[in-house]
Structures are given as structure tokens and as C-alpha cells.
VOPAGU-2260 file (C-alpha; in pm, 1 decimal, decimal comma):
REM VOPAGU-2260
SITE   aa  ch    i         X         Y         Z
SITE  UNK   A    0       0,0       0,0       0,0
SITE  UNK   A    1     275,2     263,5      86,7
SITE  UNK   A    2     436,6     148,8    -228,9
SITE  UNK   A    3     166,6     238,0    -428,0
SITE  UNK   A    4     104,0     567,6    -260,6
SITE  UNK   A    5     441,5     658,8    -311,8
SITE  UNK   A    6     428,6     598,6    -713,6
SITE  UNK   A    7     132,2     785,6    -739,0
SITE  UNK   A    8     277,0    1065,9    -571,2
SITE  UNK   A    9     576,4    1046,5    -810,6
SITE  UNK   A   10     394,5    1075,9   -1097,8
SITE  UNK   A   11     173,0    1357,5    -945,4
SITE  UNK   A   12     517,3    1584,7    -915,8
SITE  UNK   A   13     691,5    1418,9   -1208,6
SITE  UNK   A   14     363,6    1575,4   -1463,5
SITE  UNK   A   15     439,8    1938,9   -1426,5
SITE  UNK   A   16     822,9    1900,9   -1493,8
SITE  UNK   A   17     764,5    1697,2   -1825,8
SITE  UNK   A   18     524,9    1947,0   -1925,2
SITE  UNK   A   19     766,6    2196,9   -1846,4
SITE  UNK   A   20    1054,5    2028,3   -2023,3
SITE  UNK   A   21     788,1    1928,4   -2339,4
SITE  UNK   A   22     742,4    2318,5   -2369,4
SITE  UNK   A   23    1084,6    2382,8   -2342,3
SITE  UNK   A   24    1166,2    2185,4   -2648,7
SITE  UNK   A   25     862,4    2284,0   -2858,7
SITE  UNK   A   26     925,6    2515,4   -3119,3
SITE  UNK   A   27     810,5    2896,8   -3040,2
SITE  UNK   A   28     555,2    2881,5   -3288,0
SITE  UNK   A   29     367,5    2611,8   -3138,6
SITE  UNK   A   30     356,6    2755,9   -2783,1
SITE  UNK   A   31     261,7    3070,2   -2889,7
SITE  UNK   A   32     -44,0    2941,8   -3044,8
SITE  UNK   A   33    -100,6    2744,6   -2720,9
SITE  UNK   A   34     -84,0    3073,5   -2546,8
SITE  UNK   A   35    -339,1    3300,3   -2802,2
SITE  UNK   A   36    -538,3    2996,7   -2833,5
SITE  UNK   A   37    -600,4    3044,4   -2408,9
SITE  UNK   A   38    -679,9    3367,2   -2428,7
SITE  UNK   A   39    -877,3    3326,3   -2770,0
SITE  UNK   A   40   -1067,6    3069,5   -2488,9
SITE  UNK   A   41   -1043,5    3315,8   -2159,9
SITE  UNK   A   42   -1168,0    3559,5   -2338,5
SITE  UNK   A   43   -1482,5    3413,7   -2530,1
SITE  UNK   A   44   -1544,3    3255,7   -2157,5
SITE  UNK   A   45   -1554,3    3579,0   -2005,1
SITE  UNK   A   46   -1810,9    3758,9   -2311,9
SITE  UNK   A   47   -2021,0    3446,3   -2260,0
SITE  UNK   A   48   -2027,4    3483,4   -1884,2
SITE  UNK   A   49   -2121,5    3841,2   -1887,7
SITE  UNK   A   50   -2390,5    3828,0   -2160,6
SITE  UNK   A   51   -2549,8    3603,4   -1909,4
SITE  UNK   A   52   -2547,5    3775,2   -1629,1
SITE  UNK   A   53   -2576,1    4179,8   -1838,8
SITE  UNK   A   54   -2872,6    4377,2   -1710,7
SITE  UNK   A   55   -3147,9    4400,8   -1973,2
SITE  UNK   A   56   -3382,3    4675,4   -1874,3
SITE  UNK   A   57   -3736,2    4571,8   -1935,8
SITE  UNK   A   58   -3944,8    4792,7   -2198,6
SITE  UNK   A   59   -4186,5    5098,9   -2056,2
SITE  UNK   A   60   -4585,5    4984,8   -2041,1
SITE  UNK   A   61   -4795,0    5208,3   -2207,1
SITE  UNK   A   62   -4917,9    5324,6   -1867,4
SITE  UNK   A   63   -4604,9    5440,4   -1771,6
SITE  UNK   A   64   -4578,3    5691,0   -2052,1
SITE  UNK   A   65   -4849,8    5875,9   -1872,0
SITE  UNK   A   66   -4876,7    6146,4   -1623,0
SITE  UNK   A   67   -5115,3    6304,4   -1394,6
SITE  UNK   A   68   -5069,7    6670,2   -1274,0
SITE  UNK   A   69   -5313,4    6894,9   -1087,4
SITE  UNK   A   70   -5535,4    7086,2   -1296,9
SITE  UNK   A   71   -5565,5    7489,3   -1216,0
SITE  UNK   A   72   -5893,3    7369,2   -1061,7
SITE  UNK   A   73   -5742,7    7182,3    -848,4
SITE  UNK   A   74   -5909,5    6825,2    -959,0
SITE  UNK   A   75   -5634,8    6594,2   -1053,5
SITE  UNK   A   76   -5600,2    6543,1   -1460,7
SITE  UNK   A   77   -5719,4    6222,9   -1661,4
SITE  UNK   A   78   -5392,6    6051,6   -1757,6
SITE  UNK   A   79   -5217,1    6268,7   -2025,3
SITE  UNK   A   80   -4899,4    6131,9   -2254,2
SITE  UNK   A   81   -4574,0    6220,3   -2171,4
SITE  UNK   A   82   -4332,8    6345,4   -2467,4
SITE  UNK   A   83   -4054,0    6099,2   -2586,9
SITE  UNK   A   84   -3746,6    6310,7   -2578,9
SITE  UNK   A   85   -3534,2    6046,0   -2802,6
SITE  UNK   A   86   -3813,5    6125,6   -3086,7
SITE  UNK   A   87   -3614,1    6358,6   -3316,2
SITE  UNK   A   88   -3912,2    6561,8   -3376,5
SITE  UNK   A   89   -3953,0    6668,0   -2999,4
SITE  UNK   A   90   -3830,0    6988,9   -2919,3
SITE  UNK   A   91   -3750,4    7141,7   -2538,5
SITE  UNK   A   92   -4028,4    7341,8   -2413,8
SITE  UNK   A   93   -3891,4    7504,2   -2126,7
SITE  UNK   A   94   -3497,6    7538,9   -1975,4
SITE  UNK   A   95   -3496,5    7300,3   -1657,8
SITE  UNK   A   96   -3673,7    6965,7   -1615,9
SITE  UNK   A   97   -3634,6    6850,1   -1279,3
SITE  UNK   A   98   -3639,6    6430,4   -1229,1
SITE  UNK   A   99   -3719,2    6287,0    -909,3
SITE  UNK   A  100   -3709,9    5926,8    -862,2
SITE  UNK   A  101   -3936,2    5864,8    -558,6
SITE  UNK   A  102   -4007,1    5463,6    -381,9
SITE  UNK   A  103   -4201,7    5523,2     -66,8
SITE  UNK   A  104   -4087,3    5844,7      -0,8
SITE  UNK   A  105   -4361,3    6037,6     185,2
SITE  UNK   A  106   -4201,2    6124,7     503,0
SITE  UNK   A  107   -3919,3    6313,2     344,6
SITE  UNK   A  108   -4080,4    6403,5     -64,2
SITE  UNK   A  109   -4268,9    6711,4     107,7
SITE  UNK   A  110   -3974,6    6911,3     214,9
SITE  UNK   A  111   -3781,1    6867,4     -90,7
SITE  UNK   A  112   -4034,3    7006,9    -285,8
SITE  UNK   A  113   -4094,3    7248,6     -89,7
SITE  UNK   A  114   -3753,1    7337,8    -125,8
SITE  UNK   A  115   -3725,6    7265,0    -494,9
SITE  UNK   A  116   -4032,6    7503,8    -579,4
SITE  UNK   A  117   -3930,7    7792,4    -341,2
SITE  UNK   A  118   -3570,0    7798,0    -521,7
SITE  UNK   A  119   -3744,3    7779,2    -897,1
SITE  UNK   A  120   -4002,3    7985,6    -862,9
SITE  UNK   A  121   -3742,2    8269,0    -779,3
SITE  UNK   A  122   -3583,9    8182,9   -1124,6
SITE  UNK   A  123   -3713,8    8368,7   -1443,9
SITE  UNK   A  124   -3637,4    8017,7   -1612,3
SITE  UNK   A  125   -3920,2    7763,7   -1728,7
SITE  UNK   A  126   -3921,3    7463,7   -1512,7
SITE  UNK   A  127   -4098,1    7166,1   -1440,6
SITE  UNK   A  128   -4088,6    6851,7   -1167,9
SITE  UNK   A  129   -4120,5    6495,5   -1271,8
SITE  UNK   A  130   -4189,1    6295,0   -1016,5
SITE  UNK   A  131   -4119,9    5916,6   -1122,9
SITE  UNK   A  132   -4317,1    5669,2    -891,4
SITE  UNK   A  133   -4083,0    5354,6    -893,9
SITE  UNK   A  134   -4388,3    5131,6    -750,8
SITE  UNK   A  135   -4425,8    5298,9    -426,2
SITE  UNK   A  136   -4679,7    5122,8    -199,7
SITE  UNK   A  137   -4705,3    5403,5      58,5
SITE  UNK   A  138   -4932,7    5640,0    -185,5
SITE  UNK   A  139   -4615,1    5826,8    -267,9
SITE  UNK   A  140   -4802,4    5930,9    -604,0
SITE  UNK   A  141   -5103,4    6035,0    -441,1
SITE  UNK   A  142   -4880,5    6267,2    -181,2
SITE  UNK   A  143   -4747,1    6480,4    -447,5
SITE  UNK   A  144   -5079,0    6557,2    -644,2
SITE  UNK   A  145   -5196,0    6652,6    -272,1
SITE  UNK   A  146   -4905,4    6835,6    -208,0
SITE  UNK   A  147   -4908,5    7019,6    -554,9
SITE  UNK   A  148   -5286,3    7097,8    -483,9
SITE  UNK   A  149   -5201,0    7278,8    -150,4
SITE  UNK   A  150   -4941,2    7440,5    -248,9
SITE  UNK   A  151   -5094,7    7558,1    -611,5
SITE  UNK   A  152   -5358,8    7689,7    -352,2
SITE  UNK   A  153   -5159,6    7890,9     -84,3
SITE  UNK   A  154   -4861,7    8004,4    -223,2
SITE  UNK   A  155   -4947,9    7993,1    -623,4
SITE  UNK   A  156   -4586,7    7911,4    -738,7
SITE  UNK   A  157   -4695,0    7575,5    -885,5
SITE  UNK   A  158   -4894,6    7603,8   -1190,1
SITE  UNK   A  159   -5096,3    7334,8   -1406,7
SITE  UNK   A  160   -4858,7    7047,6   -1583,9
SITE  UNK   A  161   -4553,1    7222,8   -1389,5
SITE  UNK   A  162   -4552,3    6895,4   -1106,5
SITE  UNK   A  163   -4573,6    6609,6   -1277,7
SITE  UNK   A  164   -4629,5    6278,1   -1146,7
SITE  UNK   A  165   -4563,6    5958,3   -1384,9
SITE  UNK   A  166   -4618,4    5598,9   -1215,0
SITE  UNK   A  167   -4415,4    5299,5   -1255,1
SITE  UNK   A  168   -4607,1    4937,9   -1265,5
SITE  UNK   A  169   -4355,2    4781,0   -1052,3
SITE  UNK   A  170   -3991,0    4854,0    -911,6
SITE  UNK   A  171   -3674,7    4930,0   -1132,1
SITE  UNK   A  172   -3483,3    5092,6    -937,2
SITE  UNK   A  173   -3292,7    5433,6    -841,1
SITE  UNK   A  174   -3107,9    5413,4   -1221,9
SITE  UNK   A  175   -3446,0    5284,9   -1368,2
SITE  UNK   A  176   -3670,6    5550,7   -1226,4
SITE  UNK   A  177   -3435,4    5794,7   -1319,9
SITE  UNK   A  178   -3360,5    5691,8   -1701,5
SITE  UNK   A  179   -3742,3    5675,9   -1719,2
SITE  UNK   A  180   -3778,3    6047,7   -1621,8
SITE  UNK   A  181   -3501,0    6145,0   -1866,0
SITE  UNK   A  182   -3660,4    5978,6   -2167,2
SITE  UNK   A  183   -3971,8    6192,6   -2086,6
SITE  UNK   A  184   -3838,4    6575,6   -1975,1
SITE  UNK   A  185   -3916,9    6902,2   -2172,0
SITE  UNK   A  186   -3620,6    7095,4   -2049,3
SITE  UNK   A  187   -3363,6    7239,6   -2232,4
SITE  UNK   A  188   -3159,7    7105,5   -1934,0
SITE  UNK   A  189   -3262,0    6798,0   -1698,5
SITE  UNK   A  190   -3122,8    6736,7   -1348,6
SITE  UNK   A  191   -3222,2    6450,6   -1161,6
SITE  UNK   A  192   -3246,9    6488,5    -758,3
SITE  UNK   A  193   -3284,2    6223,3    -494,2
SITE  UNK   A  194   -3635,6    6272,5    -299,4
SITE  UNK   A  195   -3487,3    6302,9      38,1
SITE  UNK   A  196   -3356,6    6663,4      -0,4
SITE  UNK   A  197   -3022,0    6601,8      87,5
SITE  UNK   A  198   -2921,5    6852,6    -164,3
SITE  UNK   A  199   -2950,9    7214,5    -108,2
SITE  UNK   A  200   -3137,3    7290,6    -414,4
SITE  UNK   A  201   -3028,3    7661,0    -435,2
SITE  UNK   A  202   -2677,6    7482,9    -565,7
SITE  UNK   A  203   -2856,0    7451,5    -901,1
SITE  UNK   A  204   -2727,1    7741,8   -1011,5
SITE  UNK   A  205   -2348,9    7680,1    -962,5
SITE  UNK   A  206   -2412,3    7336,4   -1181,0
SITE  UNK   A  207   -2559,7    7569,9   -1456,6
SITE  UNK   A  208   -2252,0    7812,1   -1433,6
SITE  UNK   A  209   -2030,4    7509,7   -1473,1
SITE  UNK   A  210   -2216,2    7290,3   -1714,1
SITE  UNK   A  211   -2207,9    7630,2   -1935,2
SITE  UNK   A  212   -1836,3    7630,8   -1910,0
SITE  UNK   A  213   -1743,6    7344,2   -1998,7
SITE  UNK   A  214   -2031,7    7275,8   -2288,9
SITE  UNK   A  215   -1884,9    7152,9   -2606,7
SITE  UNK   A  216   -2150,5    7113,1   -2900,8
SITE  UNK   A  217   -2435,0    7150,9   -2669,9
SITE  UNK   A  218   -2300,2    6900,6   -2453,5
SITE  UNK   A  219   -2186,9    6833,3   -2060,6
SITE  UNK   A  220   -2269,8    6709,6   -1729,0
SITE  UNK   A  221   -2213,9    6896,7   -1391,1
SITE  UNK   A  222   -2182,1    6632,3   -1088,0
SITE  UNK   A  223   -2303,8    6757,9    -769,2
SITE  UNK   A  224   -2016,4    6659,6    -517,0
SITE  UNK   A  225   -1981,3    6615,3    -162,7
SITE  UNK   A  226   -1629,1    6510,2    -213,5
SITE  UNK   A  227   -1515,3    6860,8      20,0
SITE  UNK   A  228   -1695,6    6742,9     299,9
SITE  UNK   A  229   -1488,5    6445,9     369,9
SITE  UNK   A  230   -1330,0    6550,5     694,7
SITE  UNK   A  231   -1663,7    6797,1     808,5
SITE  UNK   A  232   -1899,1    6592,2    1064,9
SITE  UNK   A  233   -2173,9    6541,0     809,3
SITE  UNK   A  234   -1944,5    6254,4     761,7
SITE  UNK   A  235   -1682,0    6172,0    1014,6
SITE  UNK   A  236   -1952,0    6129,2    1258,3
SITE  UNK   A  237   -2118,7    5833,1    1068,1
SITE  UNK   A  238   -2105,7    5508,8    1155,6
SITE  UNK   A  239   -1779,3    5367,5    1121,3
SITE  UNK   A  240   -1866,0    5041,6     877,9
SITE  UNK   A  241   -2038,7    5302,1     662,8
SITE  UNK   A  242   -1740,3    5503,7     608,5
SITE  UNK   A  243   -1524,2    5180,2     603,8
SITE  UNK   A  244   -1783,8    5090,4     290,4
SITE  UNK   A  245   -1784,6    5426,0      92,8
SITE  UNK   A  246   -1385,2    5433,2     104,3
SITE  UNK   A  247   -1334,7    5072,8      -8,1
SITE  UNK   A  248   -1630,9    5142,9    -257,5
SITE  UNK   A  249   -1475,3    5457,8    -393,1
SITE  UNK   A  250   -1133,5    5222,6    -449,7
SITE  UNK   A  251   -1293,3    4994,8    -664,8
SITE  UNK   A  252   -1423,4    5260,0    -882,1
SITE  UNK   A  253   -1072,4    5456,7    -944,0
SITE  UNK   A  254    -972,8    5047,3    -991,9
SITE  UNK   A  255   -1214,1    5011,9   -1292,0
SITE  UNK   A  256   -1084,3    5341,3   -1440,0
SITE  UNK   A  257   -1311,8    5634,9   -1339,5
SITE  UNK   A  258   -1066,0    5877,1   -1150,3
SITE  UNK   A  259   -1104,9    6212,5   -1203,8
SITE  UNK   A  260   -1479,6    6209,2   -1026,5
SITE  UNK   A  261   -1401,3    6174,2    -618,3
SITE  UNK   A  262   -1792,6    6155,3    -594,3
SITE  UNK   A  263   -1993,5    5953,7    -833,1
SITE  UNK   A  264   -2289,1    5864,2    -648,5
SITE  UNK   A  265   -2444,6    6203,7    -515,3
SITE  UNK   A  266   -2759,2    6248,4    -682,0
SITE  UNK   A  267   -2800,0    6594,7    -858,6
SITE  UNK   A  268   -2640,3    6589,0   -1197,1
SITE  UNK   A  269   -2750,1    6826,7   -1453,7
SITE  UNK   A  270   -2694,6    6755,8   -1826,8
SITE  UNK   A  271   -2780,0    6912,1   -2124,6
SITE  UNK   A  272   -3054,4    6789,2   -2339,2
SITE  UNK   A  273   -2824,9    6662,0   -2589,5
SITE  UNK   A  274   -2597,6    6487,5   -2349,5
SITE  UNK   A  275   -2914,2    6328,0   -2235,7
SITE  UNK   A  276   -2968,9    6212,4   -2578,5
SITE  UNK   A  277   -2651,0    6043,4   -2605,7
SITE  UNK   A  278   -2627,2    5875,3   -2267,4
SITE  UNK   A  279   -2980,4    5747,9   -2094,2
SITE  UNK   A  280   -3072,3    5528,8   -2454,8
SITE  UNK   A  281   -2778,2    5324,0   -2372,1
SITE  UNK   A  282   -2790,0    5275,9   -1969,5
SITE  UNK   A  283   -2818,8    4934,3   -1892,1
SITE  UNK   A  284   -2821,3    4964,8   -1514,8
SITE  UNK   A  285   -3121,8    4998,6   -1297,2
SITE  UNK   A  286   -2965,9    4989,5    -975,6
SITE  UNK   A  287   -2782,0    5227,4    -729,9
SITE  UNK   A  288   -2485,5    5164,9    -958,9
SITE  UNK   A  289   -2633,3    5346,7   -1269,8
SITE  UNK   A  290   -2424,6    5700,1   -1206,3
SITE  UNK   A  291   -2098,2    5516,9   -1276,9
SITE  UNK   A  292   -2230,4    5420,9   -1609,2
SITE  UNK   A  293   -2366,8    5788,1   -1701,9
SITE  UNK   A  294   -2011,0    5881,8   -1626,8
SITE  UNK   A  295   -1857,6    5562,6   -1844,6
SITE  UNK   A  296   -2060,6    5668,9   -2120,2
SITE  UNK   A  297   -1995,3    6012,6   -2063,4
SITE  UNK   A  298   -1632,3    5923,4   -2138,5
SITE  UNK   A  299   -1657,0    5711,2   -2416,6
SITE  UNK   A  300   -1853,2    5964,0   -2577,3
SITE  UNK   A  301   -1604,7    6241,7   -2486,0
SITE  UNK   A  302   -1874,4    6452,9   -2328,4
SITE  UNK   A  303   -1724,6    6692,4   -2049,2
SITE  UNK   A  304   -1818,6    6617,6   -1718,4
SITE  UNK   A  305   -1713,0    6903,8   -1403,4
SITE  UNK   A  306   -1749,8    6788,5   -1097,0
SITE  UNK   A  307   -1872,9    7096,9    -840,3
SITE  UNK   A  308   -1868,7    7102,9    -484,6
SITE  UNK   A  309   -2263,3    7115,5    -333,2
SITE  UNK   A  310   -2396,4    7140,8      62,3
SITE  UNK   A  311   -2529,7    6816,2     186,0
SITE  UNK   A  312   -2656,1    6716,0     481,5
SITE  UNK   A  313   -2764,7    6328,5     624,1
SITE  UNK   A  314   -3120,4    6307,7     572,3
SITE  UNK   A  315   -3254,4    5984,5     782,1
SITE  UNK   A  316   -3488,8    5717,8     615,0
SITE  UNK   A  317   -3270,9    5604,1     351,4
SITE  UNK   A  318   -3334,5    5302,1     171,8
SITE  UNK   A  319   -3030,5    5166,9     107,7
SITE  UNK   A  320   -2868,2    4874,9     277,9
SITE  UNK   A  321   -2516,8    4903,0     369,2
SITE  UNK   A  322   -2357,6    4582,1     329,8
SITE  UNK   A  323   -2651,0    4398,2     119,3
SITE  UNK   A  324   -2591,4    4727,0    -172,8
SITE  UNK   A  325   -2271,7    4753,3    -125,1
SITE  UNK   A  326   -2206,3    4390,1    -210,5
SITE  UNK   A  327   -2414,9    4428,2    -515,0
SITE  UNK   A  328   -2319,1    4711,3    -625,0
SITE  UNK   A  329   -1972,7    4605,4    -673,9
SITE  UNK   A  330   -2102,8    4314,6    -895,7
SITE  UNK   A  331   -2296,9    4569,7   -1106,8
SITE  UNK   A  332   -1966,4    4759,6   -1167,1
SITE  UNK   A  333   -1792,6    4434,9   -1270,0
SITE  UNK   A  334   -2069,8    4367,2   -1467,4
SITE  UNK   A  335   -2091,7    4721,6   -1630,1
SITE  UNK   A  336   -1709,6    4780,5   -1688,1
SITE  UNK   A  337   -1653,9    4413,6   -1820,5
SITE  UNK   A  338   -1990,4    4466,3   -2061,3
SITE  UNK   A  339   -1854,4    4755,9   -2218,4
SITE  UNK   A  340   -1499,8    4622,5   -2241,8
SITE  UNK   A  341   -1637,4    4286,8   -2388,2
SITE  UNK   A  342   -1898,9    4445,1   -2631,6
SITE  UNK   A  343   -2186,7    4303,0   -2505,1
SITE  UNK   A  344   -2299,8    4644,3   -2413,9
SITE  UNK   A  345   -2312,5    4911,1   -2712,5
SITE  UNK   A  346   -2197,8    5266,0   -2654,9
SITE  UNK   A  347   -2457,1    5429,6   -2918,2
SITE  UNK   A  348   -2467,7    5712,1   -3086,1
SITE  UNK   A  349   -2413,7    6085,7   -3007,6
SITE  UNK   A  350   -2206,9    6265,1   -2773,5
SITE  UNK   A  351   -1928,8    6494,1   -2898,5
SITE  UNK   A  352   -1832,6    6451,9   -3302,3
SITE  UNK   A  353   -1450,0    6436,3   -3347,3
């Protein structure tokens, strides 16, 4: 038995030296193609692998192409269609479409509108709100027709079809919601806010100074960052595994190539309409992971992105999961970078001509 054991185990170690010496005396040419034909292999493996596992965002219902806003009567409208702003016939009908994607937000949606409409209404621009109702249960929807009503009634700085509120059949998701509200805007400009008012709104206006600045052929994107407040108490004071998380997350994003953003994930971006155009018919992602690929595409497309410094605050209620999100949203960026990098996701059209 110990005899038997021991030839086995000869042969076990003896196998990788012959190999070794067999490719030692095979001519170049034939290890070479050994060598292409495993990466030939390794690399169809890994476009096979992420074609399965790619996100493929599911087509809009014709429901959720509709809106409801609060007439000047104050009943609520019949369902009225939204415009498709990828049709080449649709032209912008006022400067700033604001998109707000919304799941079970009533406790916090009030004072960011509140906020949102006091800062517009100042403006002498054209604006709108689009509220996009990822499948809230909590009668999210129903909130911000109320609130639009009140406020249409005691302060008169909301005026018919200027809040409008578009429902969702079921949830998609932060990115989902929000590339839904893009495809449907009448702004010359869009900027998409997060529902918990986290954002001082009143920082629209250094975006716009920015965004101008750096335009090239109608085209740009100003990221909202909080970058700055690293070392402030808005976020040294928060819990430890959190800040352990966004560190480590922020690695793995310079890692996969986007480093000249410190903040990707804060959620007020303003683009131009034609930047708009050239990114949000390509996203793929519906998840919290969807502003690295506006920024991917933004790249690819050569459209100039400035990243500008916003206030921010904490704002409690949020919906995100800390190691549950974090976990998947580092597969989504593997998923996203190797898509684009395999061709299994297309970059599209538009963006700035060279």
C-alpha cells in the first residue's frame, strides 16, 4: 500500500516538470499558439459569462408613458402622454426639467419640494418637476398631487402640468426611475435629484454656471459633489462600517478606471438635453450603480463632465442597505465595466463629433 502511494505521488510531481521540459523543447511557434489559443478561450469565456449575467432593462408599459398633474382647478387630470425626448421631432419646451425618482418616499418628498419650488419659482427660467413613482406602496403618487394641490392653492408658485407625477407598474430601481424620467423631460436642461432633499437645491445654479463652461456642441454634465466634505462631521460622525464601505467602494471605482470624479454617487447631476440624448438610450443599469455608467458613457462619448462642490446634509430614512448594496453594487460595476470592455454592451450614438 505505501508502495503504491508513493508511485502515485511520483507521478503527481513528475507531470508538471515533463510538461515543463515538453514546452521547453517545442518550437516557439507552437507555444505561442497554445498561449493566443487560451486567451482566444479566456476571453470568449468571459463575453459568454457576462452576456449572461448583463442587465437588460425591461421595456416601458404604455401606462407608464403617462402622467397626472393637478389641474388649475385643483381636480387631478385624466392621464395625459408624456413626450418621448429620443423622438427627433420633440423639441424642449422650457430650460430646466427637474427628475425625481421617488419609492415610498412620503415622510421626506414634502420638504424637498418644498424646497425645490421655493428655489425655482425665484428663477425667471421655465421649469418643471417629474416625479417618477418607482412602484411605491405608501401612496407616494397620491402625496405629491396633494401636495401640488395645496401648495398651487396657498402660495401659487406651482402652476398646471408644472408637477408632474408619472407611475411605474412595478420597481426598477434608483437608475431605472431615473432613465425613465429622462426619456420623458421638456427641459432644455434635466437634473435629476434624490427625494430626500439632501441637496440644497439653491446649488442649481453653480451646476448651470459650470455645465455652461465646460459645454462643447451643446453638450456636458455637472456632478453635484460632496467630495469637500470628507473631513466635516456630516461625515466623520457616521457610523464607522459606513465610512469603512464608501472608502473601499470609492477604491474599486478609481480600480475600474473612473478617476477624475471623487464623488460619483451624489444624486443631482444636470446635463444638457443633448448629453441626455446620447447617454440614458444606452444605460443598462437599474440599480444604485447606474451614475458610474452615465459617467462611463460620458467618457466614451467624450462629453465633459465638471465635478462641483454642493452642501449636503444626512437626511434619515434612507433606503439603502449598507452591506446587502454595497455587495451588489460592486457586482454591477464588474458587470458594467466588463460589458462595455467585452462588447456586449453598445456605446450608441451621439455625444461629442471628433
Amino acid at each position: 500500500m505505501g508502495e503504491s502511494t508513493l508511485s502515485a505521488l511520483d507521478l503527481l510531481m513528475a507531470f508538471p516538470l515533463a510538461a515543463l521540459h515538453a514546452l521547453q523543447e517545442a518550437p516557439a511557434s507552437v507555444v505561442l499558439t497554445g498561449v493566443l489559443g487560451i486567451v482566444v478561450i479566456g476571453v470568449f469565456a468571459l463575453y459568454l459569462l457576462i452576456l449572461l449575467v448583463a442587465h437588460n432593462p425591461r421595456p416601458e408599459t404604455a401606462d407608464e408613458k403617462l402622467y397626472r398633474t393637478v389641474l388649475s382647478s385643483g381636480a387631478v387630470s385624466p392621464p395625459r402622454s408624456l413626450p418621448d425626448v429620443f423622438t427627433a421631432e420633440t423639441k424642449p419646451s422650457l430650460l430646466i426639467s427637474v427628475v425625481v425618482p421617488a419609492y415610498n418616499e412620503r415622510a421626506r418628498l414634502p420638504i424637498m419640494l418644498a424646497e425645490a419650488v421655493a428655489h425655482l419659482s425665484t428663477q425667471p427660467s421655465t421649469w418643471e418637476i417629474l416625479l417618477i413613482d418607482d412602484g411605491s406602496t405608501d401612496g407616494t403618487a397620491t402625496l405629491a398631487l396633494d401636495w401640488s394641490r395645496t401648495r398651487m392653492q396657498t402660495h401659487g408658485d406651482v402652476a398646471e402640468d408644472q408637477i408632474r407625477v408619472c407611475v411605474l407598474g412595478s420597481n426598477r430601481g434608483k437608475g431605472g426611475a431615473v432613465t425613465h424620467g429622462m426619456r420623458h423631460v421638456r427641459g432644455e436642461f434635466a437634473v435629476f435629484a434624490d427625494a430626500d432633499g439632501a441637496s440644497r437645491f439653491a446649488d442649481l445654479e453653480t451646476l448651470f454656471a459650470e455645465l455652461r463652461r465646460v459645454q462643447v456642441q451643446a453638450c456636458a454634465i455637472a456632478v453635484g459633489s460632496r467630495a469637500h466634505m470628507v473631513t466635516t462631521d456630516a461625515v466623520v460622525k457616521r457610523a464607522f462600517v459606513r465610512n469603512l464601505l464608501m472608502h473601499a467602494f470609492h477604491t474599486l471605482i478609481r480600480t475600474f478606471g473612473i478617476r477624475s470624479i471623487r464623488d460619483t454617487q451624489c444624486g443631482f447631476k444636470l446635463l444638457t438635453r443633448e448629453a441626455v440624448k446620447a447617454v440614458f438610450p444606452y444605460m443598462h443599469t437599474e440599480g444604485w450603480i447606474f451614475d458610474i455608467e452615465i459617467l462611463l458613457l460620458a467618457g466614451y462619448k467624450r462629453i465633459p463632465v465638471v465635478e462641483v462642490p454642493i452642501t449636503w446634509h444626512e437626511v434619515d430614512g434612507s433606503k439603502v442597505s449598507l452591506v446587502k448594496d454595497s455587495l451588489r453594487m460592486a457586482w454591477d460595476l464588474g458587470v458594467v465595466r466588463g460589458g462595455y470592455l467585452c462588447g456586449v454592451y453598445k456605446i450608441g450614438d451621439g455625444g461629442v463629433r471628433r
